[in-house]
mmCIF file as gemmi writes it, N, C-alpha and C atoms, coordinates in Angstrom:
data_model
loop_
_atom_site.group_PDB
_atom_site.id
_atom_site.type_symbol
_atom_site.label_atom_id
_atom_site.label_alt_id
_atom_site.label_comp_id
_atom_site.label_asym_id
_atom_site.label_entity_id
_atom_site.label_seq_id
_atom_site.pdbx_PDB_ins_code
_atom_site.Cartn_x
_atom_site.Cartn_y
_atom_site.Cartn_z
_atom_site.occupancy
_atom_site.B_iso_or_equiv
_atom_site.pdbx_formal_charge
_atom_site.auth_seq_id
_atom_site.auth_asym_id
_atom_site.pdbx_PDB_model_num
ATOM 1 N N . UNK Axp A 1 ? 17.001 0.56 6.4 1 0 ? 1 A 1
ATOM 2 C CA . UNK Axp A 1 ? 16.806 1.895 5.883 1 0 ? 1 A 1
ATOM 3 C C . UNK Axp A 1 ? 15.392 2.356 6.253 1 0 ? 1 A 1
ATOM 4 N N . UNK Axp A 2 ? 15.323 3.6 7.214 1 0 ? 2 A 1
ATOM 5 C CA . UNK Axp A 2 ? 14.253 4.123 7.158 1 0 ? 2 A 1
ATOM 6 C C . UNK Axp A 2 ? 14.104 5.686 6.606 1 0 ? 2 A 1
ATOM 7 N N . UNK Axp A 3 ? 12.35 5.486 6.139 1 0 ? 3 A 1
ATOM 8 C CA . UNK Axp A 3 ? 11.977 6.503 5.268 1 0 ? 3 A 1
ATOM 9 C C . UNK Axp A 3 ? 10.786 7.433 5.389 1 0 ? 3 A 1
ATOM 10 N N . UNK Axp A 4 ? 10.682 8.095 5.469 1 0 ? 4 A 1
ATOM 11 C CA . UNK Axp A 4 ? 9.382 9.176 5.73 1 0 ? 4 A 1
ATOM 12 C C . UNK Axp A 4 ? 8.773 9.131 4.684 1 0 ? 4 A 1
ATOM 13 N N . UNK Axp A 5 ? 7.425 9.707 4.802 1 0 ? 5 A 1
ATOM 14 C CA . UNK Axp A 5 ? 6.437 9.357 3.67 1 0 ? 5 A 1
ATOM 15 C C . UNK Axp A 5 ? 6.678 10.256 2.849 1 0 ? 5 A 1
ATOM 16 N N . UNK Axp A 6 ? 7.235 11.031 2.786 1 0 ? 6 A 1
ATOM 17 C CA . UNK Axp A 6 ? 7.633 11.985 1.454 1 0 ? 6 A 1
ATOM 18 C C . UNK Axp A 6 ? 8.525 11.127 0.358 1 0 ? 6 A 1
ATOM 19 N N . UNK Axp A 7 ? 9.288 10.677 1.014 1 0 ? 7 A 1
ATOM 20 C CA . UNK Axp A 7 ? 10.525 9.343 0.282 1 0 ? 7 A 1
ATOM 21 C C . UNK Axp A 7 ? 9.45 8.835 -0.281 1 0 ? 7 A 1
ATOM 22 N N . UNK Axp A 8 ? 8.551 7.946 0.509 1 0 ? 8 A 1
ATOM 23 C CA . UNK Axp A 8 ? 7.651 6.66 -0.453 1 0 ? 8 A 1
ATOM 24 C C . UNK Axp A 8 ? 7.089 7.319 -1.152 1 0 ? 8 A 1
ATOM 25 N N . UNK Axp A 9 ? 6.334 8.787 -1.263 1 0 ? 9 A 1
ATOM 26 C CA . UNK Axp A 9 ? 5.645 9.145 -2.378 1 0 ? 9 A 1
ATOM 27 C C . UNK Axp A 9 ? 6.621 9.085 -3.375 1 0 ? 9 A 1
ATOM 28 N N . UNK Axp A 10 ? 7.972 9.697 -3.058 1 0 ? 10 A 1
ATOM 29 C CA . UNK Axp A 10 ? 8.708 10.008 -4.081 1 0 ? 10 A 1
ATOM 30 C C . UNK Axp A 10 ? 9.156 8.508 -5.278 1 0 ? 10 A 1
ATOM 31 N N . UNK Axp A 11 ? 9.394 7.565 -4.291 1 0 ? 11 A 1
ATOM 32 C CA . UNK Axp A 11 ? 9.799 6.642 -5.221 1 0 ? 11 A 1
ATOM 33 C C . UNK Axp A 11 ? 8.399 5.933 -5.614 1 0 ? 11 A 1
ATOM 34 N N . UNK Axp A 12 ? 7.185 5.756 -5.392 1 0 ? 12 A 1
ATOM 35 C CA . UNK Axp A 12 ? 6.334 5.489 -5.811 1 0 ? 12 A 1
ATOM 36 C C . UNK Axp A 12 ? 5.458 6.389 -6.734 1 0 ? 12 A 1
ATOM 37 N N . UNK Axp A 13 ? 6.101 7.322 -6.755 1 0 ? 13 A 1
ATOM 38 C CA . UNK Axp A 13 ? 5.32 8.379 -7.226 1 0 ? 13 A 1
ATOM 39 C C . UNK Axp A 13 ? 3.465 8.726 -7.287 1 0 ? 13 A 1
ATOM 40 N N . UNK Axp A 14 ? 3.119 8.171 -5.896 1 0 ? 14 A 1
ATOM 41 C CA . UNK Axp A 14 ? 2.222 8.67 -5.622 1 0 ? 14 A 1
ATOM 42 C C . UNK Axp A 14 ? 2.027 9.734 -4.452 1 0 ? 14 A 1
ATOM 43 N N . UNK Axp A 15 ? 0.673 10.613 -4.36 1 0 ? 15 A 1
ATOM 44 C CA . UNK Axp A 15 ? 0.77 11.432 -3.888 1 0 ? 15 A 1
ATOM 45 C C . UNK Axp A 15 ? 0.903 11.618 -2.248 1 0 ? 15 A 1
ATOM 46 N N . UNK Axp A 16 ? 1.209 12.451 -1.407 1 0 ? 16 A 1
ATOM 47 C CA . UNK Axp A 16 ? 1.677 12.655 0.505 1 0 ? 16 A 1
ATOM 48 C C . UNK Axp A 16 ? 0.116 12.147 1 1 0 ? 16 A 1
ATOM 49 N N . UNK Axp A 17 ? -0.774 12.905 0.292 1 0 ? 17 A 1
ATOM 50 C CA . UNK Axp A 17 ? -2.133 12.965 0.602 1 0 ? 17 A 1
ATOM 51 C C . UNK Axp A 17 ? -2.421 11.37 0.478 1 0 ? 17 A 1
ATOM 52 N N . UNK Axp A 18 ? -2.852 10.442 -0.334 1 0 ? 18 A 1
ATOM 53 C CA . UNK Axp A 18 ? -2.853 9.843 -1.292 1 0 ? 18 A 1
ATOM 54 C C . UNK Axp A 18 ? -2.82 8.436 0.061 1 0 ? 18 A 1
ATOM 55 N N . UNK Axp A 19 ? -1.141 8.736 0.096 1 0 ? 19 A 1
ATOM 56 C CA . UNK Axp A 19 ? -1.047 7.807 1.304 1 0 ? 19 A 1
ATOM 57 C C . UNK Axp A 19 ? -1.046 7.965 2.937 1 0 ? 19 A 1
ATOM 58 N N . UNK Axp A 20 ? -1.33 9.088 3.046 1 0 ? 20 A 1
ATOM 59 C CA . UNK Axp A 20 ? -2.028 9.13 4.305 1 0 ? 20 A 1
ATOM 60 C C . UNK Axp A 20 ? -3.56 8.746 4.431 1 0 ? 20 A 1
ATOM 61 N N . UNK Axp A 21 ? -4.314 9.018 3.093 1 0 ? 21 A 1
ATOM 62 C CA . UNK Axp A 21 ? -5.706 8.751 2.958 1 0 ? 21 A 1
ATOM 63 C C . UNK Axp A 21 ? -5.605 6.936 2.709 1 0 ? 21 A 1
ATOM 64 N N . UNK Axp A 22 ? -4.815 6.178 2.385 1 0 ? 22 A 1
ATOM 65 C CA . UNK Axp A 22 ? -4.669 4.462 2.705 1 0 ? 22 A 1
ATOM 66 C C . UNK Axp A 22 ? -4.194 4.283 4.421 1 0 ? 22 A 1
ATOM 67 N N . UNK Axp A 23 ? -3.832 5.204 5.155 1 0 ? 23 A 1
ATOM 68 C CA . UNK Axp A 23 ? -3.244 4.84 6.225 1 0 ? 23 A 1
ATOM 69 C C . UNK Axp A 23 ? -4.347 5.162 7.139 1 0 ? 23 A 1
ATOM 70 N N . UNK Axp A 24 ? -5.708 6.098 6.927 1 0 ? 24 A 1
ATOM 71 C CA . UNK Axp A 24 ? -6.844 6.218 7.305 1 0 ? 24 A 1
ATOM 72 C C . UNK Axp A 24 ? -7.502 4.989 7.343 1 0 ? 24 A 1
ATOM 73 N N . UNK Axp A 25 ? -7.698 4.46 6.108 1 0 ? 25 A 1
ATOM 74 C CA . UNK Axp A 25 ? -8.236 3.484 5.675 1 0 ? 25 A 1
ATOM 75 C C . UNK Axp A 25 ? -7.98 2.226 6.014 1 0 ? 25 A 1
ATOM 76 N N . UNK Axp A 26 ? -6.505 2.032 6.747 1 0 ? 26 A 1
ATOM 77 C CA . UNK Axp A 26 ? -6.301 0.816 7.145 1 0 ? 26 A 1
ATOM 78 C C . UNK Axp A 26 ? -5.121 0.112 6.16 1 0 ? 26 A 1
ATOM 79 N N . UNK Axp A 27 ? -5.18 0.771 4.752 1 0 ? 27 A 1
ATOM 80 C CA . UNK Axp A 27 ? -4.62 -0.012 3.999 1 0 ? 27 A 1
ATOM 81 C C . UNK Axp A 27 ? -3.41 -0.103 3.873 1 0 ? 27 A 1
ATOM 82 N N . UNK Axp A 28 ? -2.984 0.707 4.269 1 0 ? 28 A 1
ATOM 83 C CA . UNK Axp A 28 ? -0.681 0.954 4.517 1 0 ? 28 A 1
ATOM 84 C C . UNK Axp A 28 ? -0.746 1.767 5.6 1 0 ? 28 A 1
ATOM 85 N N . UNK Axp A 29 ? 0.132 1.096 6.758 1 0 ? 29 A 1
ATOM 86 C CA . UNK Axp A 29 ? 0.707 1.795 7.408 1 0 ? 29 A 1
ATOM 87 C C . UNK Axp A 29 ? 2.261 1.815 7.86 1 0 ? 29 A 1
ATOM 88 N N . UNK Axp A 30 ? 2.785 2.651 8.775 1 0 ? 30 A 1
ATOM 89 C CA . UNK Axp A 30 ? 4.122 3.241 8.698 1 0 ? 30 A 1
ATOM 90 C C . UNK Axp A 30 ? 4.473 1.929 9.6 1 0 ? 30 A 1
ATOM 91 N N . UNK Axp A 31 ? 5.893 1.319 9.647 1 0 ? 31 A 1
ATOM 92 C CA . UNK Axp A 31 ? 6.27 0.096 10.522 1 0 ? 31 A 1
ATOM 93 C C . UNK Axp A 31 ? 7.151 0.56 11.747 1 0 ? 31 A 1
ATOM 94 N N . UNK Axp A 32 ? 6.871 2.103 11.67 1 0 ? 32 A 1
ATOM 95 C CA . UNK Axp A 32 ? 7.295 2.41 13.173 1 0 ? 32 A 1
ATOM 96 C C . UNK Axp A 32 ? 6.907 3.932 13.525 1 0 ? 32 A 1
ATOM 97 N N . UNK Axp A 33 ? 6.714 4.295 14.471 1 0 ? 33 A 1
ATOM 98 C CA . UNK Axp A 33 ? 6.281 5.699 14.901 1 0 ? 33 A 1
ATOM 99 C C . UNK Axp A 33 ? 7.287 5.823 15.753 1 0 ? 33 A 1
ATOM 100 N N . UNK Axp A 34 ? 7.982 7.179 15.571 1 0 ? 34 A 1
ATOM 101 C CA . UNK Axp A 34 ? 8.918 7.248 16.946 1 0 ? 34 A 1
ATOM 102 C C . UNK Axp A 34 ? 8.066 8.426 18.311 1 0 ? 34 A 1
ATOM 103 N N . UNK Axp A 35 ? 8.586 8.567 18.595 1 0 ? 35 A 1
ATOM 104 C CA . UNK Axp A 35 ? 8.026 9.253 20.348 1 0 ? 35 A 1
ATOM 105 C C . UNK Axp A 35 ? 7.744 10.606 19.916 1 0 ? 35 A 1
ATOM 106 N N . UNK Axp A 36 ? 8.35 11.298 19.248 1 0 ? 36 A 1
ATOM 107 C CA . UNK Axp A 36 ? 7.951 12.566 18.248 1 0 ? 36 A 1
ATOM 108 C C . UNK Axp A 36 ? 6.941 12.381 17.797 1 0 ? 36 A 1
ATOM 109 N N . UNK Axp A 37 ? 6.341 11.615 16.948 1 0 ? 37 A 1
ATOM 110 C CA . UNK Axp A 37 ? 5.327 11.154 15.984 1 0 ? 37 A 1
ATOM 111 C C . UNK Axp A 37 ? 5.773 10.583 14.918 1 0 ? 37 A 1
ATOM 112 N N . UNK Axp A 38 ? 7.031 11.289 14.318 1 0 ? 38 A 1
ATOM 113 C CA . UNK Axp A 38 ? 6.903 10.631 12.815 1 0 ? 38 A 1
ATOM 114 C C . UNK Axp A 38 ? 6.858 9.163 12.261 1 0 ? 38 A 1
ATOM 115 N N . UNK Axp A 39 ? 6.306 9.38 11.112 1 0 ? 39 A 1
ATOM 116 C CA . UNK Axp A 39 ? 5.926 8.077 10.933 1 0 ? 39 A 1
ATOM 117 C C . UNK Axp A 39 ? 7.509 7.517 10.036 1 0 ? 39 A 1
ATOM 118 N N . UNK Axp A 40 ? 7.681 6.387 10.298 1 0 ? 40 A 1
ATOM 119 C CA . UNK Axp A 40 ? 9.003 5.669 9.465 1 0 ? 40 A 1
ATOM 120 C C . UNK Axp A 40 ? 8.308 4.596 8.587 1 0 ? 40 A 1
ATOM 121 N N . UNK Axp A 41 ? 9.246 4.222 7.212 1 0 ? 41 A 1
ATOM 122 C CA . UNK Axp A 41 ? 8.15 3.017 6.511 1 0 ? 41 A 1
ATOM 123 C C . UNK Axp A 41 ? 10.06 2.621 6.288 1 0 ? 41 A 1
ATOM 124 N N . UNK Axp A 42 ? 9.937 1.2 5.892 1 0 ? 42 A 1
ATOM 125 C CA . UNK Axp A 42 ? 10.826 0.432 5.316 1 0 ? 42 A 1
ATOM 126 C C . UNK Axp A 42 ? 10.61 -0.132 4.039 1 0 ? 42 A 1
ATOM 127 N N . UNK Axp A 43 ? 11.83 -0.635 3.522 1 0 ? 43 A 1
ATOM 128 C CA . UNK Axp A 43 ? 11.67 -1.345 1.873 1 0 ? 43 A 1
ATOM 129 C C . UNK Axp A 43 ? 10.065 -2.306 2.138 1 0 ? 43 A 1
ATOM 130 N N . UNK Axp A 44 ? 10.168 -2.736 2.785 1 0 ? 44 A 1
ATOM 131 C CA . UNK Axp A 44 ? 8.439 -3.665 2.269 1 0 ? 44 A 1
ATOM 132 C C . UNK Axp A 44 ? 7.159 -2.913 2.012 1 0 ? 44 A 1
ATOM 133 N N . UNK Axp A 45 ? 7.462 -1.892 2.915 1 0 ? 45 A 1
ATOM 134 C CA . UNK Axp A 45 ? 6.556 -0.877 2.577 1 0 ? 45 A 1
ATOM 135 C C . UNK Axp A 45 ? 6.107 0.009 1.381 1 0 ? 45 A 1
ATOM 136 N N . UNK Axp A 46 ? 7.418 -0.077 0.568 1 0 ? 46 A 1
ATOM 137 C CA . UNK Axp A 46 ? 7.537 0.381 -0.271 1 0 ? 46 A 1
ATOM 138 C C . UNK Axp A 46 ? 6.645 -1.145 -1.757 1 0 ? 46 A 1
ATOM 139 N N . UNK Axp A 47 ? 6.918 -2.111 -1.241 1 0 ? 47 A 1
ATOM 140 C CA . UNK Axp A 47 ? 6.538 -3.123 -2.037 1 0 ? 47 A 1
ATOM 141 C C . UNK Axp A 47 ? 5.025 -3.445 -1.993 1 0 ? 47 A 1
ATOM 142 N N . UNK Axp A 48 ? 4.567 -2.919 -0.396 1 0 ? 48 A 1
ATOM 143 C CA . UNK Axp A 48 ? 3.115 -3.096 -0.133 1 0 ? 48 A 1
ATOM 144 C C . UNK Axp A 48 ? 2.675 -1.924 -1.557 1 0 ? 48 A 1
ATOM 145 N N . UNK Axp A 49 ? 3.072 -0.484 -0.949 1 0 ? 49 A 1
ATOM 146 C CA . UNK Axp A 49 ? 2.236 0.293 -2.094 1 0 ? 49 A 1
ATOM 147 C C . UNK Axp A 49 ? 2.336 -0.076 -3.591 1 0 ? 49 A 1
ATOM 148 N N . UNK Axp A 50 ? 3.022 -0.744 -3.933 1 0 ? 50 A 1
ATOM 149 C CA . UNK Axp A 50 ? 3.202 -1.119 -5.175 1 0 ? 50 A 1
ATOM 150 C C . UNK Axp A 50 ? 2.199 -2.115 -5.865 1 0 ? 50 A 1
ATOM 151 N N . UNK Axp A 51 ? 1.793 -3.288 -4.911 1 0 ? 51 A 1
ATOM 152 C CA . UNK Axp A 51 ? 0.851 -4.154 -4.903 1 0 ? 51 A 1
ATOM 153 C C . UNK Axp A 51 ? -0.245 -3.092 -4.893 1 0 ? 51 A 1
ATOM 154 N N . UNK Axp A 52 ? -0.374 -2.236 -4.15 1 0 ? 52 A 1
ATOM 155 C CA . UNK Axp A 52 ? -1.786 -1.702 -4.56 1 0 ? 52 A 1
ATOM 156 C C . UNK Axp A 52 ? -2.213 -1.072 -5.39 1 0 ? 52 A 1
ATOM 157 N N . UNK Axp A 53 ? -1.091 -0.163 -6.222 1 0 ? 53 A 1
ATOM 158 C CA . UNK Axp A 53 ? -1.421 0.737 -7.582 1 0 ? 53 A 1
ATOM 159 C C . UNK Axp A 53 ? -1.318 -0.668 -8.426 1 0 ? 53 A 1
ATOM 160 N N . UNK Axp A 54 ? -0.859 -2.039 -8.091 1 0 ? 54 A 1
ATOM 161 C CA . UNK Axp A 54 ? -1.11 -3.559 -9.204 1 0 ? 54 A 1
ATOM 162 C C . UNK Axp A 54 ? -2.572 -3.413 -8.845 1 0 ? 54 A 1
ATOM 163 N N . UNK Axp A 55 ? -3.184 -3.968 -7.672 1 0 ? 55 A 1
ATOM 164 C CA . UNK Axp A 55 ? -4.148 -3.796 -7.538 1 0 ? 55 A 1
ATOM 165 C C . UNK Axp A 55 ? -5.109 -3.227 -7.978 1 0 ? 55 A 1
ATOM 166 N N . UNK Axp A 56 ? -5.162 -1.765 -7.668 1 0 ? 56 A 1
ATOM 167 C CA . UNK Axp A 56 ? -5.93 -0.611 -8.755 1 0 ? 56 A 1
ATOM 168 C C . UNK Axp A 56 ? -5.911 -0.753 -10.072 1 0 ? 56 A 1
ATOM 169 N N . UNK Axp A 57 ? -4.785 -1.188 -10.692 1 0 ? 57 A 1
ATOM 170 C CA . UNK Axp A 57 ? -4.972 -0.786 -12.264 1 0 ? 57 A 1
ATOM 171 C C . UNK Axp A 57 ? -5.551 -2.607 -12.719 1 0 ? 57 A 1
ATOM 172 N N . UNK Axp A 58 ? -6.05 -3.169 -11.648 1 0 ? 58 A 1
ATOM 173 C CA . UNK Axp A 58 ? -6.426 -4.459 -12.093 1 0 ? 58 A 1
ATOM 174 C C . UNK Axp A 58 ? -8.058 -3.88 -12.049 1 0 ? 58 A 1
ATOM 175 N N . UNK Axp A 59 ? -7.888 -2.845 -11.376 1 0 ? 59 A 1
ATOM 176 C CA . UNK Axp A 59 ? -9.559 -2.373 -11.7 1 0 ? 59 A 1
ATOM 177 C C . UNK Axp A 59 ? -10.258 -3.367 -9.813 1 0 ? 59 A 1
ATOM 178 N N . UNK Axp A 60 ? -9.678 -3.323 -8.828 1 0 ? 60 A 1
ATOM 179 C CA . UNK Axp A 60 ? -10.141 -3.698 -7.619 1 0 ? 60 A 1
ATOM 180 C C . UNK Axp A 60 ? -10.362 -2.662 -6.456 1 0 ? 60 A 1
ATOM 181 N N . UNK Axp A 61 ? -11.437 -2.25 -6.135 1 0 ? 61 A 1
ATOM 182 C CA . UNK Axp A 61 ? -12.003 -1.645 -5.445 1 0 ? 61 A 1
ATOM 183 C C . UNK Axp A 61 ? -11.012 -1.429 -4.066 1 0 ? 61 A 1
ATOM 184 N N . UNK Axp A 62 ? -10.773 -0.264 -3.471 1 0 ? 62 A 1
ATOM 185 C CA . UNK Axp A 62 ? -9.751 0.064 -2.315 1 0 ? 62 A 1
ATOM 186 C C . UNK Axp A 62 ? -10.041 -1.042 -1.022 1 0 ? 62 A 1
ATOM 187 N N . UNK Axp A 63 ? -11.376 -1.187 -0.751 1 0 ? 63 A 1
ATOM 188 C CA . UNK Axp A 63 ? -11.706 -2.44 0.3 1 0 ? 63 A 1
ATOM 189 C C . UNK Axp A 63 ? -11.439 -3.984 -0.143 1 0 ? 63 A 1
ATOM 190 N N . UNK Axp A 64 ? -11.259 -4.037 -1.218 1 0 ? 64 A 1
ATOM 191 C CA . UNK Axp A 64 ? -11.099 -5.407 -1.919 1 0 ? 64 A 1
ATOM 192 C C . UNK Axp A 64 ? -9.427 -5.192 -1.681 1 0 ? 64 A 1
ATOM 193 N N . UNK Axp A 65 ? -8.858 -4.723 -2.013 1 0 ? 65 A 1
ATOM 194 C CA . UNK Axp A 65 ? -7.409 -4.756 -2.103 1 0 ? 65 A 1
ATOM 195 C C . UNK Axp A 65 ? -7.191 -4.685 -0.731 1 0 ? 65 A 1
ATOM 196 N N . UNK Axp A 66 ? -7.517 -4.536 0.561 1 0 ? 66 A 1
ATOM 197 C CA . UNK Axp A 66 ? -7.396 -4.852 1.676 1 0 ? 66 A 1
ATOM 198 C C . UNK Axp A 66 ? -6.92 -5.699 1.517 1 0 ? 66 A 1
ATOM 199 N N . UNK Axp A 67 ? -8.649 -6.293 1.974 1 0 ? 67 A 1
ATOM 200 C CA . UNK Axp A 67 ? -8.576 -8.231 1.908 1 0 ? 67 A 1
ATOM 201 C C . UNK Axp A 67 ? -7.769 -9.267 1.351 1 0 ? 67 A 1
ATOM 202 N N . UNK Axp A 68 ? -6.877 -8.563 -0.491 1 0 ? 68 A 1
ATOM 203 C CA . UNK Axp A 68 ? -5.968 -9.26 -1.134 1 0 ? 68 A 1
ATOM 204 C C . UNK Axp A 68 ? -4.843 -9.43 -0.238 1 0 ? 68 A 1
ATOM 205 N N . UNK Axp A 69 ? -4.356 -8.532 0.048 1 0 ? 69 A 1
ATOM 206 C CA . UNK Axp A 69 ? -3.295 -7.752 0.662 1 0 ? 69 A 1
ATOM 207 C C . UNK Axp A 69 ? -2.96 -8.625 2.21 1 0 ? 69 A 1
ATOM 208 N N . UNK Axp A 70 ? -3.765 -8.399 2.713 1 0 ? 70 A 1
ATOM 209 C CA . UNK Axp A 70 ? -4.225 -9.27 4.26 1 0 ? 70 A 1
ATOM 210 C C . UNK Axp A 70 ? -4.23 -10.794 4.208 1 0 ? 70 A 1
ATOM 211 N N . UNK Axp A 71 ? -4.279 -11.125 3.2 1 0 ? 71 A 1
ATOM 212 C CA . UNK Axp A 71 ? -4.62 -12.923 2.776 1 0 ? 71 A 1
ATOM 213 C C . UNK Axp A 71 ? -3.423 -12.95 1.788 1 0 ? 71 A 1
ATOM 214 N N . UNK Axp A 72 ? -2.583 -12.17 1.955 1 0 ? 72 A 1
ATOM 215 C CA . UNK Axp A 72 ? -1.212 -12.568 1.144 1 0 ? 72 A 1
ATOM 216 C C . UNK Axp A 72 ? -1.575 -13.365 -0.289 1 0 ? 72 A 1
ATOM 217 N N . UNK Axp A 73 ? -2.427 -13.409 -0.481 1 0 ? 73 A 1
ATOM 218 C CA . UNK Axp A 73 ? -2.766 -13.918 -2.106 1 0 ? 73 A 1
ATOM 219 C C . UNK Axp A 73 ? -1.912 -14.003 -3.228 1 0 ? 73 A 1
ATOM 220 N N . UNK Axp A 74 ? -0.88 -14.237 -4.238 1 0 ? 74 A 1
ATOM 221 C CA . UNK Axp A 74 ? -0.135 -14.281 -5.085 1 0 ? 74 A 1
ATOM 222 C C . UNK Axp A 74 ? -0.797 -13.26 -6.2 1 0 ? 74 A 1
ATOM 223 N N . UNK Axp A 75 ? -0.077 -12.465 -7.01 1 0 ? 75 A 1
ATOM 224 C CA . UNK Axp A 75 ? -0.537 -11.976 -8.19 1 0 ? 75 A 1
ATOM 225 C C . UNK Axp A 75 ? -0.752 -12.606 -9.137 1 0 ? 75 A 1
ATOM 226 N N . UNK Axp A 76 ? -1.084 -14.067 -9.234 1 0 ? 76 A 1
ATOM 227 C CA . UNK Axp A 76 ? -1.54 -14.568 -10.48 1 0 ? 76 A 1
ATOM 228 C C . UNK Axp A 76 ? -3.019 -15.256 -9.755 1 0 ? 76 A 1
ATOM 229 N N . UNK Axp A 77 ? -3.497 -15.162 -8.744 1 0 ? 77 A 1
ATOM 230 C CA . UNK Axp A 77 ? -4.334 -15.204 -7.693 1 0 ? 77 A 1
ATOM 231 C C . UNK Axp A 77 ? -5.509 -14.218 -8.178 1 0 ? 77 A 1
ATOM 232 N N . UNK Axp A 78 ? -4.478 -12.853 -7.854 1 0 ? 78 A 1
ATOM 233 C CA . UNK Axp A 78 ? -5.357 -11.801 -8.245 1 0 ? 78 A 1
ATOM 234 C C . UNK Axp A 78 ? -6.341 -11.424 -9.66 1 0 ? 78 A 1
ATOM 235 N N . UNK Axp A 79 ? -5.505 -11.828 -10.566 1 0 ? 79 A 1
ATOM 236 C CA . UNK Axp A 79 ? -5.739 -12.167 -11.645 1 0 ? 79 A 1
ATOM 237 C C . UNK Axp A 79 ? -6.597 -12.82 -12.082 1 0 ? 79 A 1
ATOM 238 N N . UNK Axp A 80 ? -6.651 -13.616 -11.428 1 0 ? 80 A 1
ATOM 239 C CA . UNK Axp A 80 ? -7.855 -14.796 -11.39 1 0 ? 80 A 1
ATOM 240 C C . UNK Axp A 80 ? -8.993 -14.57 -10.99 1 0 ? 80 A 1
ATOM 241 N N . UNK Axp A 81 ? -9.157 -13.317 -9.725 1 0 ? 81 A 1
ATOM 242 C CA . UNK Axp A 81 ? -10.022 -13.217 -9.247 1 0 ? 81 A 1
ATOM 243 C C . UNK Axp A 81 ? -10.907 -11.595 -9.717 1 0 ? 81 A 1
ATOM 244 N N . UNK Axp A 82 ? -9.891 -10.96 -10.261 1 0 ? 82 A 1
ATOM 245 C CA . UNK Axp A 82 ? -10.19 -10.161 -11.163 1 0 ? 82 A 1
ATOM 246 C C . UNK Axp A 82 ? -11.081 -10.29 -12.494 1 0 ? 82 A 1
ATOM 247 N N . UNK Axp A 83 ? -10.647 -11.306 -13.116 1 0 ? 83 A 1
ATOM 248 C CA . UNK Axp A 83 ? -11.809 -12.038 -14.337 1 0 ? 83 A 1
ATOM 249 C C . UNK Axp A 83 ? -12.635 -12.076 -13.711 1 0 ? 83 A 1
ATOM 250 N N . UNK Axp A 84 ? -13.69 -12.16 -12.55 1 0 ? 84 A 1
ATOM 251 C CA . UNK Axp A 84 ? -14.545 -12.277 -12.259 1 0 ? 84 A 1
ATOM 252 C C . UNK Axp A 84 ? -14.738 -11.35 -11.543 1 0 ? 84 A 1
ATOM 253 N N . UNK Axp A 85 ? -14.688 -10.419 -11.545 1 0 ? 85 A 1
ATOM 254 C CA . UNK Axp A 85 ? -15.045 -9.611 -10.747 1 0 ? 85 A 1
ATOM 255 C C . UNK Axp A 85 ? -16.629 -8.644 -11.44 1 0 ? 85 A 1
């Protein structure tokens, strides 16, 4: 199943802007571009943004949640590393 970023805002309910400004950033991007441009995302994609509003409301800085993210870290990981933060 593919989905345009209007879909992922929708079921994530975050904002169009929102996640184009993480896809600037490096932090989500689309898992396919077709020859038109548009961008396509799939179900994992949908699981990445999810980890990151976990992320955020753990109180972790947008460059820190990279690095979580990138190092596949477990959420009880995060947690851990959050107490100390």
């Amino acid at each position: 199943m593919k989905l345009l970023i209007h879909e992922i805002a929708h079921f994530t309910k975050i904002r169009v802007r929102t996640l184009h400004y993480y896809d600037e950033i490096g932090l989500f991007k689309a898992s396919e571009i077709s020859l038109s441009g548009y961008q396509y995302y799939i179900e994992k994609d949908i699981h990445r943004v999810k980890k990151i509003l976990y992320c955020k409301e753990l109180g972790f800085p947008l460059a820190r949640i990279k690095g979580l993210l990138d190092s596949s870290i477990s959420e009880k990981e995060m947690l851990v590393q959050q107490k100390y933060l």
